[in-house]
PDB file of N, CA, C and O in Angstrom, chain B, residues numbered from 101:
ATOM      1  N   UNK B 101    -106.417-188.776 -41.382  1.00  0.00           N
ATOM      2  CA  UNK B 101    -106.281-189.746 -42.447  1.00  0.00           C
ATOM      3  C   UNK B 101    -106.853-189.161 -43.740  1.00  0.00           C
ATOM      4  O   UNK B 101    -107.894-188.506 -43.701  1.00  0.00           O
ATOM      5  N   UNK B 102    -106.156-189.394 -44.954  1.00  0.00           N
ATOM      6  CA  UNK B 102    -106.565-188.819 -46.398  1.00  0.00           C
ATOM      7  C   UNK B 102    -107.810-189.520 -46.467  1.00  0.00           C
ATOM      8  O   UNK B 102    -108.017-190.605 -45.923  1.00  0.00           O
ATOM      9  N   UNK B 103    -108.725-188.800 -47.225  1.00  0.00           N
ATOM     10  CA  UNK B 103    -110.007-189.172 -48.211  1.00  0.00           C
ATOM     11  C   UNK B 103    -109.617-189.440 -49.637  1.00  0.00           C
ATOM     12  O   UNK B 103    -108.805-188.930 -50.409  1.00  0.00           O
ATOM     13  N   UNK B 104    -110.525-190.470 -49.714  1.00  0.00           N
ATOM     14  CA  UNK B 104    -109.891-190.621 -51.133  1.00  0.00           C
ATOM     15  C   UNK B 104    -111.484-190.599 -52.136  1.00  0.00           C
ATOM     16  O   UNK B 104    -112.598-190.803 -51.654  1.00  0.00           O
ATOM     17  N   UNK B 105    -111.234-190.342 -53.379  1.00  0.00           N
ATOM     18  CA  UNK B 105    -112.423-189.941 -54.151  1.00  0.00           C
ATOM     19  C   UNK B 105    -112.249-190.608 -55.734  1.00  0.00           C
ATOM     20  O   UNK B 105    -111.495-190.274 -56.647  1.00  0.00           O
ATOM     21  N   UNK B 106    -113.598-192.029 -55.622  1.00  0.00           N
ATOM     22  CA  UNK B 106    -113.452-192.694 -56.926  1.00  0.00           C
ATOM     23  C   UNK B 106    -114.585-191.551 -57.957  1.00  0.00           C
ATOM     24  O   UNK B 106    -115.776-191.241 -57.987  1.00  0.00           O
ATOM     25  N   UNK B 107    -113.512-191.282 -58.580  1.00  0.00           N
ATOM     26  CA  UNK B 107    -114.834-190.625 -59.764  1.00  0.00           C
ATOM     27  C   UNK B 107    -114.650-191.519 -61.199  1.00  0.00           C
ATOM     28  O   UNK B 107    -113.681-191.668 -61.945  1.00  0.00           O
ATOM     29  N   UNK B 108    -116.142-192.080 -61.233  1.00  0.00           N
ATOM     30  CA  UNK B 108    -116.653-193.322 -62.156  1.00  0.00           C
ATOM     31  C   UNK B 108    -116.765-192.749 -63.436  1.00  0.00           C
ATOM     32  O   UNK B 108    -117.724-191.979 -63.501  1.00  0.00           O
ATOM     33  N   UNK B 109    -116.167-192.848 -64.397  1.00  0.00           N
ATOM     34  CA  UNK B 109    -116.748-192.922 -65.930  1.00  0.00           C
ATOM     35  C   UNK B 109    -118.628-193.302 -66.028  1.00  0.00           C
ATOM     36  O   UNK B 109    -119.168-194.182 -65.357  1.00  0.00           O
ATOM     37  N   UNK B 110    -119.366-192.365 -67.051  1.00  0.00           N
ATOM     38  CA  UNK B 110    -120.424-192.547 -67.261  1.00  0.00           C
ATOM     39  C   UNK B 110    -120.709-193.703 -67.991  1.00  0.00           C
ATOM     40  O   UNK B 110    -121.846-194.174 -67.980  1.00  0.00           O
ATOM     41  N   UNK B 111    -119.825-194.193 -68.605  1.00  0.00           N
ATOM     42  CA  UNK B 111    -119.538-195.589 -69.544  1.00  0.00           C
ATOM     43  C   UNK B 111    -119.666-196.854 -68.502  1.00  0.00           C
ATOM     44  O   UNK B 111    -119.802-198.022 -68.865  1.00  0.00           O
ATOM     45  N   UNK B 112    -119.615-196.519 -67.487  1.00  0.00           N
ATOM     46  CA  UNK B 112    -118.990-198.113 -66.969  1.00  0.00           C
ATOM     47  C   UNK B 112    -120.090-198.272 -64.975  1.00  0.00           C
ATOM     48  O   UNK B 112    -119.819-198.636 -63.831  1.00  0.00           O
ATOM     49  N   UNK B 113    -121.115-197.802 -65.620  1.00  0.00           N
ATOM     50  CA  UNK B 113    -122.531-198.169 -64.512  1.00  0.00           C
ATOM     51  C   UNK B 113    -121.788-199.168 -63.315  1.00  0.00           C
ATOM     52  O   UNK B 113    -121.575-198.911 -62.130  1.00  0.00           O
ATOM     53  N   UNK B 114    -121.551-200.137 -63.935  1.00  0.00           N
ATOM     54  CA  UNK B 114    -121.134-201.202 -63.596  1.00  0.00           C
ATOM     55  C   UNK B 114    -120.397-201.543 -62.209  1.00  0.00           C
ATOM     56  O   UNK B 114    -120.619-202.285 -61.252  1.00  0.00           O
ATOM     57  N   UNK B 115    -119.345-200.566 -62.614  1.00  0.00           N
ATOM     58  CA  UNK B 115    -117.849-200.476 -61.238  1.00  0.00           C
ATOM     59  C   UNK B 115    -118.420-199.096 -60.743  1.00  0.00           C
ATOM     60  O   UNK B 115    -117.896-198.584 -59.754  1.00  0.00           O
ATOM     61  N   UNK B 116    -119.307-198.561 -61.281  1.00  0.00           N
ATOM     62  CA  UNK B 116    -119.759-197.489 -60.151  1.00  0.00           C
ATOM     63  C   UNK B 116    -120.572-198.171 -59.247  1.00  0.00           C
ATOM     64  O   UNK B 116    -120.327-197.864 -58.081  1.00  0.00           O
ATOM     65  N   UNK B 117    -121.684-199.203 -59.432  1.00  0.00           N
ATOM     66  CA  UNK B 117    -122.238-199.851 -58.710  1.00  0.00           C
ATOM     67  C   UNK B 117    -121.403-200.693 -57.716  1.00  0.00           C
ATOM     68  O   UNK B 117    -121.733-200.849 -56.541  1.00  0.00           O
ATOM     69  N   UNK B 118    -120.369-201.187 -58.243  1.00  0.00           N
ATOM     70  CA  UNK B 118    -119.887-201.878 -57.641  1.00  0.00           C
ATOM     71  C   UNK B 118    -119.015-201.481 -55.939  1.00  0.00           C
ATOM     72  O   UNK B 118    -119.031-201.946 -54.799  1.00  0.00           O
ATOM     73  N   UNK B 119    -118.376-200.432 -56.629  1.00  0.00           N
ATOM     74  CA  UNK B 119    -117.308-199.704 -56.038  1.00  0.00           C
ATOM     75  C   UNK B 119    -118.490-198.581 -54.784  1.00  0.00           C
ATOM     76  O   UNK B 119    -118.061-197.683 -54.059  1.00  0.00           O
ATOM     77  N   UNK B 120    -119.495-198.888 -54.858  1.00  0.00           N
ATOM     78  CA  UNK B 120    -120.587-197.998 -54.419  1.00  0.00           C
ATOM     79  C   UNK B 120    -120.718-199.483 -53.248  1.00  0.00           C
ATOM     80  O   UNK B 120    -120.118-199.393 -52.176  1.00  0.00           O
ATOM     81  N   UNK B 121    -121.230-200.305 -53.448  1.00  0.00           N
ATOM     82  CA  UNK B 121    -121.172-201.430 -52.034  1.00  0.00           C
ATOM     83  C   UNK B 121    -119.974-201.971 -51.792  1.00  0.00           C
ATOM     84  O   UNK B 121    -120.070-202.501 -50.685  1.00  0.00           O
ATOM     85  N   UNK B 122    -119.023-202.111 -52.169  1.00  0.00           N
ATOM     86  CA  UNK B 122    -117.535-202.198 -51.672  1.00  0.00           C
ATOM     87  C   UNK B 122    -117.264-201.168 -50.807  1.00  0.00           C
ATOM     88  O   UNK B 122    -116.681-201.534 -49.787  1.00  0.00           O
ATOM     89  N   UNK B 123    -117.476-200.124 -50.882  1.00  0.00           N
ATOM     90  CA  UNK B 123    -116.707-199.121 -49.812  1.00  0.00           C
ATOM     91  C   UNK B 123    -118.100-198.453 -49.351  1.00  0.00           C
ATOM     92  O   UNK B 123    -118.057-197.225 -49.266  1.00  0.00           O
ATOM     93  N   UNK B 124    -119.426-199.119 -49.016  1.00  0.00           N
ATOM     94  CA  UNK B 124    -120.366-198.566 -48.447  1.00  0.00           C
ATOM     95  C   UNK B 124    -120.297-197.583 -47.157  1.00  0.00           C
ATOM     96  O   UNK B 124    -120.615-196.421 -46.901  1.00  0.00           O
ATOM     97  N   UNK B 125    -119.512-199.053 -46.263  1.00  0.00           N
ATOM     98  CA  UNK B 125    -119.281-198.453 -44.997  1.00  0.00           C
ATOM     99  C   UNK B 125    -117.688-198.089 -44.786  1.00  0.00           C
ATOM    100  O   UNK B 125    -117.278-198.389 -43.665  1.00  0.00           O
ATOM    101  N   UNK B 126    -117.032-197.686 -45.383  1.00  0.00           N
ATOM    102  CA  UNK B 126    -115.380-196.854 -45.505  1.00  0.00           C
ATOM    103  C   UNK B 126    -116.259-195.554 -45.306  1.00  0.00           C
ATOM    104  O   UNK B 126    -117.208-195.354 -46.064  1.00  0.00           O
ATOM    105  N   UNK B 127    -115.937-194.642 -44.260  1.00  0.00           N
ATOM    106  CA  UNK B 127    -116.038-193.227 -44.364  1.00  0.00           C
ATOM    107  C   UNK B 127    -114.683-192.172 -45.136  1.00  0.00           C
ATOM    108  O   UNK B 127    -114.618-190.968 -45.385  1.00  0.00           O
ATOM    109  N   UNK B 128    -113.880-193.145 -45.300  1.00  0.00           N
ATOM    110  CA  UNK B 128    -112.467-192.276 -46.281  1.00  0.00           C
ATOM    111  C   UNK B 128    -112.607-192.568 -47.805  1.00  0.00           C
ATOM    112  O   UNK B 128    -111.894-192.198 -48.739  1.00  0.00           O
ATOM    113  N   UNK B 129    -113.779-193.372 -47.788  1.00  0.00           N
ATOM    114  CA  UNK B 129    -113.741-193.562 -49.212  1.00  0.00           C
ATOM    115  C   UNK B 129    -115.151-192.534 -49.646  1.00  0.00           C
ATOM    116  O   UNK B 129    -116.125-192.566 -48.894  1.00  0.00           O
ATOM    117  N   UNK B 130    -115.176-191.712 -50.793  1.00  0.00           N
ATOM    118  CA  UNK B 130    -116.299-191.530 -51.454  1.00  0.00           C
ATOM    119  C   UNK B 130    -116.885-191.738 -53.078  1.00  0.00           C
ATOM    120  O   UNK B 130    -116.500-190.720 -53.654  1.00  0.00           O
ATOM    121  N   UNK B 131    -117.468-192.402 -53.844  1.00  0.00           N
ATOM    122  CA  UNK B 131    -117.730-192.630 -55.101  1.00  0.00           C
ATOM    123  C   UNK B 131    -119.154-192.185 -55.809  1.00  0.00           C
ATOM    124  O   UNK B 131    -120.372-192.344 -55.730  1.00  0.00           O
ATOM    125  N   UNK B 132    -118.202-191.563 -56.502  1.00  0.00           N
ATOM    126  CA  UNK B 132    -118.887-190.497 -57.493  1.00  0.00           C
ATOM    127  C   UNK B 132    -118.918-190.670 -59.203  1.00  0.00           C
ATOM    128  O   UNK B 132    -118.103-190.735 -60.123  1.00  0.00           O
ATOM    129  N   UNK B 133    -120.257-190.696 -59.029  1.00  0.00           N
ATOM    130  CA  UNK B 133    -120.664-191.302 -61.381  1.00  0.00           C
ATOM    131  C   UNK B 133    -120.887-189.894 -61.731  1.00  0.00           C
ATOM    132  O   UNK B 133    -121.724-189.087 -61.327  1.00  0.00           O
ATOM    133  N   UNK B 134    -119.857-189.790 -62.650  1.00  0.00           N
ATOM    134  CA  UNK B 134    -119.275-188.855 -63.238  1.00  0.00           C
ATOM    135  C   UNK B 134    -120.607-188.486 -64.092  1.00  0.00           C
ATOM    136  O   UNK B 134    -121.029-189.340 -64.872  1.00  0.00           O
ATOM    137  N   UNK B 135    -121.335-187.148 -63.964  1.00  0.00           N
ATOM    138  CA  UNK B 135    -122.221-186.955 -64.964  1.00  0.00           C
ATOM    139  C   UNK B 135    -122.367-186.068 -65.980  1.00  0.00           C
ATOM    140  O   UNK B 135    -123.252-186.038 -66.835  1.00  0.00           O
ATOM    141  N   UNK B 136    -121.339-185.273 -65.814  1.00  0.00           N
ATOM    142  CA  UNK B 136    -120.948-184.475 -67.156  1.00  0.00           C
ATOM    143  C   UNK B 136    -121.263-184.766 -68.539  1.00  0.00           C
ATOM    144  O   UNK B 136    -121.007-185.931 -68.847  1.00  0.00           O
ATOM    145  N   UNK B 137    -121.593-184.271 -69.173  1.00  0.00           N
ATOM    146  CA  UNK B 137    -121.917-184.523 -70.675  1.00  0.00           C
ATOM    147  C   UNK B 137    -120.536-183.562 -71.435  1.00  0.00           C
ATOM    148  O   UNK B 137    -120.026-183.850 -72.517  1.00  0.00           O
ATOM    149  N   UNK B 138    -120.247-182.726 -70.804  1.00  0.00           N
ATOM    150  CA  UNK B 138    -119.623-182.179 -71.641  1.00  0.00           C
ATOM    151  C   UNK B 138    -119.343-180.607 -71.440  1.00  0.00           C
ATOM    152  O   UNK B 138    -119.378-180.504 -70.214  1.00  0.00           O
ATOM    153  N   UNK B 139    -119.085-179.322 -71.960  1.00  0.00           N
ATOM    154  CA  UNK B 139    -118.836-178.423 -71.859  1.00  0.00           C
ATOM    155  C   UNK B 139    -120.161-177.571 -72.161  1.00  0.00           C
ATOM    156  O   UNK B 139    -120.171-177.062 -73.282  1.00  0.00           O
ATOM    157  N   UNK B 140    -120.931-177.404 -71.604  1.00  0.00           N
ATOM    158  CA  UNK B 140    -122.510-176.207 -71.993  1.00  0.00           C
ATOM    159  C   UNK B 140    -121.828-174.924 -72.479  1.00  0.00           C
ATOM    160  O   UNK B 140    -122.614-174.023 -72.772  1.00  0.00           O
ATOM    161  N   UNK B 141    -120.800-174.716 -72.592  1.00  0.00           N
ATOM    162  CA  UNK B 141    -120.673-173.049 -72.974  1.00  0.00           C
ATOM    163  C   UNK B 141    -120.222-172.573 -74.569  1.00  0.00           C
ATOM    164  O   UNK B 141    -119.916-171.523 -75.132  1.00  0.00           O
ATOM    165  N   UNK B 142    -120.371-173.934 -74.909  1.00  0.00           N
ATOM    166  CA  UNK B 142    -120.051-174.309 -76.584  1.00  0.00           C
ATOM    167  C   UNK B 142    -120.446-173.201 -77.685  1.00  0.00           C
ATOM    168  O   UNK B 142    -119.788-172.441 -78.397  1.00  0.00           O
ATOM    169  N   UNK B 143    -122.100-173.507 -77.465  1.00  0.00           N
ATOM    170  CA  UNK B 143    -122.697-172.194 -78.409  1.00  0.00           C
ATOM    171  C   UNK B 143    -123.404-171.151 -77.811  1.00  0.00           C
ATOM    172  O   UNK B 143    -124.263-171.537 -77.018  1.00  0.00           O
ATOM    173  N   UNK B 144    -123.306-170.015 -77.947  1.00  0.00           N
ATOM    174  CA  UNK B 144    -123.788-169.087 -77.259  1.00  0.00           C
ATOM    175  C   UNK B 144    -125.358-169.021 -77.098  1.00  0.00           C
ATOM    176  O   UNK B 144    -126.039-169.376 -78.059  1.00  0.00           O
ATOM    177  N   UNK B 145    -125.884-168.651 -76.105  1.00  0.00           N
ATOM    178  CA  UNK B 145    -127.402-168.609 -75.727  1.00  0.00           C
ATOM    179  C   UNK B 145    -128.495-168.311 -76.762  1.00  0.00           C
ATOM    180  O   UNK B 145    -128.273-168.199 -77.968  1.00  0.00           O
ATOM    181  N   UNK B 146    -129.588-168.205 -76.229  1.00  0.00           N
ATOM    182  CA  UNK B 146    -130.495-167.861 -76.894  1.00  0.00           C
ATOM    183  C   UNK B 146    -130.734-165.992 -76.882  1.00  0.00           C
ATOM    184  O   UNK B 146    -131.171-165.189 -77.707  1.00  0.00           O
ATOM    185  N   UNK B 147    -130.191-165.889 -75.497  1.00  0.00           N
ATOM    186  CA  UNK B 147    -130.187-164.406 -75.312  1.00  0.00           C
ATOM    187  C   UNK B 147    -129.291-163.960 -76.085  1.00  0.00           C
ATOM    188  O   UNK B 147    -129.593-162.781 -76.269  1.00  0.00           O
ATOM    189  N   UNK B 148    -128.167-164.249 -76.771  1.00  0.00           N
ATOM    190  CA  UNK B 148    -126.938-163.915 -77.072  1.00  0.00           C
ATOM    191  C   UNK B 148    -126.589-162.321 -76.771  1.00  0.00           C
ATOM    192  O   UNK B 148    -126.687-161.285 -77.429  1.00  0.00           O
ATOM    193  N   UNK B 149    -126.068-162.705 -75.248  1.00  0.00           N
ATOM    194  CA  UNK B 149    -125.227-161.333 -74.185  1.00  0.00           C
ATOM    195  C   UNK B 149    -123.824-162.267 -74.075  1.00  0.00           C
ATOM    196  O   UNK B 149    -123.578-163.425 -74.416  1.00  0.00           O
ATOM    197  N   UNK B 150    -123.180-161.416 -73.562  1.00  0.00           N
ATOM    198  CA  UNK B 150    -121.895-161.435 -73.782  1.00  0.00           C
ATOM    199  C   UNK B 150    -121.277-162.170 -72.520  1.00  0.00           C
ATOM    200  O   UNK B 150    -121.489-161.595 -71.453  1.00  0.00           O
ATOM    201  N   UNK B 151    -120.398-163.585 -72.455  1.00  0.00           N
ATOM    202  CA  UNK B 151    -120.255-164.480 -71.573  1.00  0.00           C
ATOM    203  C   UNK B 151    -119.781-163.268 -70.465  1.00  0.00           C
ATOM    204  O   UNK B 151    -119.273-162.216 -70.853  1.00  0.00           O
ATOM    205  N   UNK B 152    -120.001-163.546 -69.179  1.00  0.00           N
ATOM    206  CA  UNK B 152    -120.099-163.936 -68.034  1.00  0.00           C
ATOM    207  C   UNK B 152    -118.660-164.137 -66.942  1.00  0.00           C
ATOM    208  O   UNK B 152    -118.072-163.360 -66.190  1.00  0.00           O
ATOM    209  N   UNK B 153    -118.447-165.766 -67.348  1.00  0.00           N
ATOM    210  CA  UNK B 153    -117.608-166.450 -66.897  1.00  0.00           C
ATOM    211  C   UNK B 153    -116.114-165.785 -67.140  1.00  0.00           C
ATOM    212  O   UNK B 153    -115.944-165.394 -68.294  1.00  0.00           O
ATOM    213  N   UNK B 154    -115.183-165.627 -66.378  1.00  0.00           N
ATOM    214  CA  UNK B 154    -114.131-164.786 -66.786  1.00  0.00           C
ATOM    215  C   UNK B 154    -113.069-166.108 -66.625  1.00  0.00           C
ATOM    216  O   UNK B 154    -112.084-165.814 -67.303  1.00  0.00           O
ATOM    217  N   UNK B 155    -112.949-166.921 -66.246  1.00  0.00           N
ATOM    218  CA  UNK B 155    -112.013-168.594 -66.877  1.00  0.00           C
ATOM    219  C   UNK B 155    -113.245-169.825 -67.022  1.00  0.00           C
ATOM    220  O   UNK B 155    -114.457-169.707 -67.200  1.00  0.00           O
ATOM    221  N   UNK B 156    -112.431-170.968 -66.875  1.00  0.00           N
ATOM    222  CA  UNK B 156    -112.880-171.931 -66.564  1.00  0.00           C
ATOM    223  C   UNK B 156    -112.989-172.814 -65.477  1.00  0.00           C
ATOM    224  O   UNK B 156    -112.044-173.360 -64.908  1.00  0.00           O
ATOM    225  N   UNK B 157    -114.210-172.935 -65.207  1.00  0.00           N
ATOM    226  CA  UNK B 157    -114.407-173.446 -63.349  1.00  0.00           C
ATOM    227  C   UNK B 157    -113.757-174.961 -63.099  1.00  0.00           C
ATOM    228  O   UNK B 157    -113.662-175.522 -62.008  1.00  0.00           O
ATOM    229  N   UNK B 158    -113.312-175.503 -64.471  1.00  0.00           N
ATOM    230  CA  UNK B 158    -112.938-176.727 -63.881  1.00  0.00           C
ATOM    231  C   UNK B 158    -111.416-176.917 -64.166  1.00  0.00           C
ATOM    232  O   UNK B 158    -110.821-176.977 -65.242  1.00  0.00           O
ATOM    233  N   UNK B 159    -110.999-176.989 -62.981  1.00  0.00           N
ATOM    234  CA  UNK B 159    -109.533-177.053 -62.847  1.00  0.00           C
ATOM    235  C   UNK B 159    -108.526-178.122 -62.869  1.00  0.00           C
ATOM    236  O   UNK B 159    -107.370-177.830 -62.566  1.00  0.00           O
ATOM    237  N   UNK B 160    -108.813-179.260 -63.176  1.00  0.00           N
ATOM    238  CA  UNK B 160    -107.992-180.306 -63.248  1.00  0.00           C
ATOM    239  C   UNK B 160    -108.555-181.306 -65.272  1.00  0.00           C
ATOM    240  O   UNK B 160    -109.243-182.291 -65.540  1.00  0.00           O
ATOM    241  N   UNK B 161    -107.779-180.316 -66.112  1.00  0.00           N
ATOM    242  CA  UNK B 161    -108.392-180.556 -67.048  1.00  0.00           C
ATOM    243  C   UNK B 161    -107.664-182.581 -67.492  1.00  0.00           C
ATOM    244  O   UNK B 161    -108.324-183.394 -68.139  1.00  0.00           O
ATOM    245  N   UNK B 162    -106.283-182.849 -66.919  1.00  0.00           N
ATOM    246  CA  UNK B 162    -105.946-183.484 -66.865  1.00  0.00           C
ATOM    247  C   UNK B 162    -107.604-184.851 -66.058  1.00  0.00           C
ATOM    248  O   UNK B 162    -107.900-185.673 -66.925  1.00  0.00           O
ATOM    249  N   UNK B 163    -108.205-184.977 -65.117  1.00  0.00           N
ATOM    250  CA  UNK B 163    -109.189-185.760 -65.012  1.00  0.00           C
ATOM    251  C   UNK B 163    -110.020-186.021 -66.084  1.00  0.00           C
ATOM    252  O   UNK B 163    -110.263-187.136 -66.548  1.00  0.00           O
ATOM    253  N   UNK B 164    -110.551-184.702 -66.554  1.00  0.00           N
ATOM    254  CA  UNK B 164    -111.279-185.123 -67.827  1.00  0.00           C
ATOM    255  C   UNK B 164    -110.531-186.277 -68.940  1.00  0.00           C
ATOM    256  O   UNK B 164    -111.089-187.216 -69.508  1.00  0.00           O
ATOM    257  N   UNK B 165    -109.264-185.903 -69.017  1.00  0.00           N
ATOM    258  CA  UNK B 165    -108.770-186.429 -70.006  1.00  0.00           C
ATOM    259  C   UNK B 165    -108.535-188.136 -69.603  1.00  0.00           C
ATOM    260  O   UNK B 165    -108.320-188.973 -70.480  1.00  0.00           O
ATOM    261  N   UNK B 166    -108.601-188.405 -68.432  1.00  0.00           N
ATOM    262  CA  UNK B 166    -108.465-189.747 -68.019  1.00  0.00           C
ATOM    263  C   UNK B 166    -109.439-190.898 -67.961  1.00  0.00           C
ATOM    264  O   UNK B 166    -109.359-192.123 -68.054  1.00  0.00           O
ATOM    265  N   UNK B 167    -110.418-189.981 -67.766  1.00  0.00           N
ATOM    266  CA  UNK B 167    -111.926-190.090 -67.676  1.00  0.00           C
ATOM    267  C   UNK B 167    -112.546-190.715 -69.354  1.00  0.00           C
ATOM    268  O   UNK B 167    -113.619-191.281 -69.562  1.00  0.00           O
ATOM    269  N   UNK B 168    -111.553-190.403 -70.279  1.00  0.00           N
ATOM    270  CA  UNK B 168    -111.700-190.640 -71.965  1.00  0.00           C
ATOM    271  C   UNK B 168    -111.601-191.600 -71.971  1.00  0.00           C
ATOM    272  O   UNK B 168    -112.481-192.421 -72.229  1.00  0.00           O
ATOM    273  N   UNK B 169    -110.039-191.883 -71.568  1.00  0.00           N
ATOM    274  CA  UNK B 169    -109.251-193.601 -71.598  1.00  0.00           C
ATOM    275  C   UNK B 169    -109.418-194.252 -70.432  1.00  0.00           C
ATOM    276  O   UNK B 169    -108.596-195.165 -70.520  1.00  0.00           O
ATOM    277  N   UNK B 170    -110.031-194.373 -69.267  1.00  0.00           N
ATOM    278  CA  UNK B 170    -109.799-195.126 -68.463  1.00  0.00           C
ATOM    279  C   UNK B 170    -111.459-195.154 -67.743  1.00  0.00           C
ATOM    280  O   UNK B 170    -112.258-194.429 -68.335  1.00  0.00           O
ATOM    281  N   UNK B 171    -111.853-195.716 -66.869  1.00  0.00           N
ATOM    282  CA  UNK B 171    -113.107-195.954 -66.247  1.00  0.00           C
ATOM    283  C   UNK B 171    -113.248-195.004 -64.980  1.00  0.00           C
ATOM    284  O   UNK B 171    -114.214-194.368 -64.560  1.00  0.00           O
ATOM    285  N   UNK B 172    -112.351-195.093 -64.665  1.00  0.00           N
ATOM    286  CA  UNK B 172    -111.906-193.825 -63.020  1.00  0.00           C
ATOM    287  C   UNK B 172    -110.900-193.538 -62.963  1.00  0.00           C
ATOM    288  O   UNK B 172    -109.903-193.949 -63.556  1.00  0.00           O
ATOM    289  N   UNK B 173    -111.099-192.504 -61.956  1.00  0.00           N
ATOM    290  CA  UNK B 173    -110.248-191.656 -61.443  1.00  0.00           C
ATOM    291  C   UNK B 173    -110.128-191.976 -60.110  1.00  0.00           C
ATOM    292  O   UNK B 173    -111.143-192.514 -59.667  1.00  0.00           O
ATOM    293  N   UNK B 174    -109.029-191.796 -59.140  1.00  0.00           N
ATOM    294  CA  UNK B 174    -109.025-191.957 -57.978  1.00  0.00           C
ATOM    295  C   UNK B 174    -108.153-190.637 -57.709  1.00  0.00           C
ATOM    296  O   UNK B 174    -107.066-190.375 -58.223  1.00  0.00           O
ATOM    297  N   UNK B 175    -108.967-189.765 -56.669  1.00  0.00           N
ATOM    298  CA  UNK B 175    -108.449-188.505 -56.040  1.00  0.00           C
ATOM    299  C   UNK B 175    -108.038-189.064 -54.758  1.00  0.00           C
ATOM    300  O   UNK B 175    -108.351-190.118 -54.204  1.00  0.00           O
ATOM    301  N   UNK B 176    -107.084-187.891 -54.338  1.00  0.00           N
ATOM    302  CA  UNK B 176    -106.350-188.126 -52.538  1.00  0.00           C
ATOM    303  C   UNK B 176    -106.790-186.623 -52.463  1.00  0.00           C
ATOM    304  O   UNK B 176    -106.425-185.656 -53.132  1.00  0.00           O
ATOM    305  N   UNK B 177    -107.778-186.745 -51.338  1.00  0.00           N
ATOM    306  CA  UNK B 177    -108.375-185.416 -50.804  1.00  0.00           C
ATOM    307  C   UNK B 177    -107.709-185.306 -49.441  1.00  0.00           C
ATOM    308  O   UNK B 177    -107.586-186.438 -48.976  1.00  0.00           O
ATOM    309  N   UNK B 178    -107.271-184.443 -48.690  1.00  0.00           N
ATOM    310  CA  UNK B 178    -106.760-183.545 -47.519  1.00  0.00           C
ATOM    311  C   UNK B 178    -107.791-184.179 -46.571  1.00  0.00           C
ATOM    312  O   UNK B 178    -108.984-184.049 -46.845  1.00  0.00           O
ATOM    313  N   UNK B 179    -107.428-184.827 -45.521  1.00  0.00           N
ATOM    314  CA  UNK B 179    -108.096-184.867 -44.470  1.00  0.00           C
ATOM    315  C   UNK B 179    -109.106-183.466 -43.794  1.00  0.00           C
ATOM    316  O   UNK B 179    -108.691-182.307 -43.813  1.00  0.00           O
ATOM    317  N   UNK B 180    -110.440-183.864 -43.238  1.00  0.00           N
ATOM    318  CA  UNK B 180    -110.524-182.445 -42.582  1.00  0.00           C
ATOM    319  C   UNK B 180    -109.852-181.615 -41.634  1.00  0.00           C
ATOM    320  O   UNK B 180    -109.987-180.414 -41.401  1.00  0.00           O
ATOM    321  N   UNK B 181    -108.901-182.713 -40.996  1.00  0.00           N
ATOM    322  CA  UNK B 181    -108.369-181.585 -39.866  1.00  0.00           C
ATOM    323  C   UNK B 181    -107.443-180.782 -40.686  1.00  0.00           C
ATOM    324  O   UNK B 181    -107.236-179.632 -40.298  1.00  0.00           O
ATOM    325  N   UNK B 182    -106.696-181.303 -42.032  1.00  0.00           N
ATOM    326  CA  UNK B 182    -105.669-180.223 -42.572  1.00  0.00           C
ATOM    327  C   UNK B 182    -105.949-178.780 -42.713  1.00  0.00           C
ATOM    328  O   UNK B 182    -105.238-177.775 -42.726  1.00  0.00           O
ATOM    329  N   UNK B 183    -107.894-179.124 -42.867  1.00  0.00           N
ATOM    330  CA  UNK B 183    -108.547-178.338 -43.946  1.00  0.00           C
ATOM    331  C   UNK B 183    -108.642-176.927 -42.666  1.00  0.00           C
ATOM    332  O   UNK B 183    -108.474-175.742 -42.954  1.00  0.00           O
ATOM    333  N   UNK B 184    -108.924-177.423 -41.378  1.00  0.00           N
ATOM    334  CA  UNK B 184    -109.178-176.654 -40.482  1.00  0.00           C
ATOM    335  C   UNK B 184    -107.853-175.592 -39.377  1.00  0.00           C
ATOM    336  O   UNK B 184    -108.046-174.544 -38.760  1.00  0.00           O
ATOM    337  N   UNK B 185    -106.740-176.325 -39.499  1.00  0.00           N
ATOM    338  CA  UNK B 185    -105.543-176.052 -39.490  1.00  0.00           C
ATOM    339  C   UNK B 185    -104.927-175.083 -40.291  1.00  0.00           C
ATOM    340  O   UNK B 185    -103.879-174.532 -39.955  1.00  0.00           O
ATOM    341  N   UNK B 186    -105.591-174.821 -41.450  1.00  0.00           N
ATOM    342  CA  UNK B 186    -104.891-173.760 -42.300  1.00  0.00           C
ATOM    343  C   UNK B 186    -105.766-172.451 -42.175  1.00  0.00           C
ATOM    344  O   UNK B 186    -105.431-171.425 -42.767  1.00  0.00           O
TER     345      UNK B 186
END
C-alpha cells in the first residue's frame, strides 16, 4: 500500500497540528512542518572557498513553489516492498 506524505507550510501551525492527531495512528500517513527558511547558499561564506556543491540537492523545485500558494503538499511515496523489489 502507498505512503502518503503531508508536508505543512511553516505559515499554517495550525493544520500541521491538526493533521498531526488526525492521522496519529494511520501508519501510511506521515506529516511533516516544513522548516526551511530558505536557500543558505545565497551569499558566500565567511571562509570565502570556492562552492562545493556541484547541483542542487533539492529536487522537486515545483513543491517549493506550492508550498508559496497553498498550506500543503501531499506526496504519494512507493510502498516499502516496491522499494525492496527493485
Amino acid at each position: 500500500m502507498a505512503r502518503h506524505l503531508f508536508l505543512v507550510s511553516r505559515r499554517d501551525v495550525r493544520l500541521y497540528e491538526y493533521l498531526v492527531e488526525r492521522f496519529q495512528d494511520d501508519r501510511n500517513v506521515e506529516v511533516v512542518f516544513d522548516r526551511r527558511v530558505g536557500d543558505r547558499r545565497r551569499r558566500p561564506g565567511p571562509y570565502g572557498g570556492p562552492e562545493r556543491r556541484q547541483s542542487e540537492r533539492r529536487i522537486r523545485f515545483e513543491i517549493d513553489a506550492e508550498l508559496q500558494v497553498r498550506s500543503h503538499v501531499i506526496l504519494t511515496l512507493p510502498d516499502d516492498d516496491t522499494l525492496l523489489r527493485d
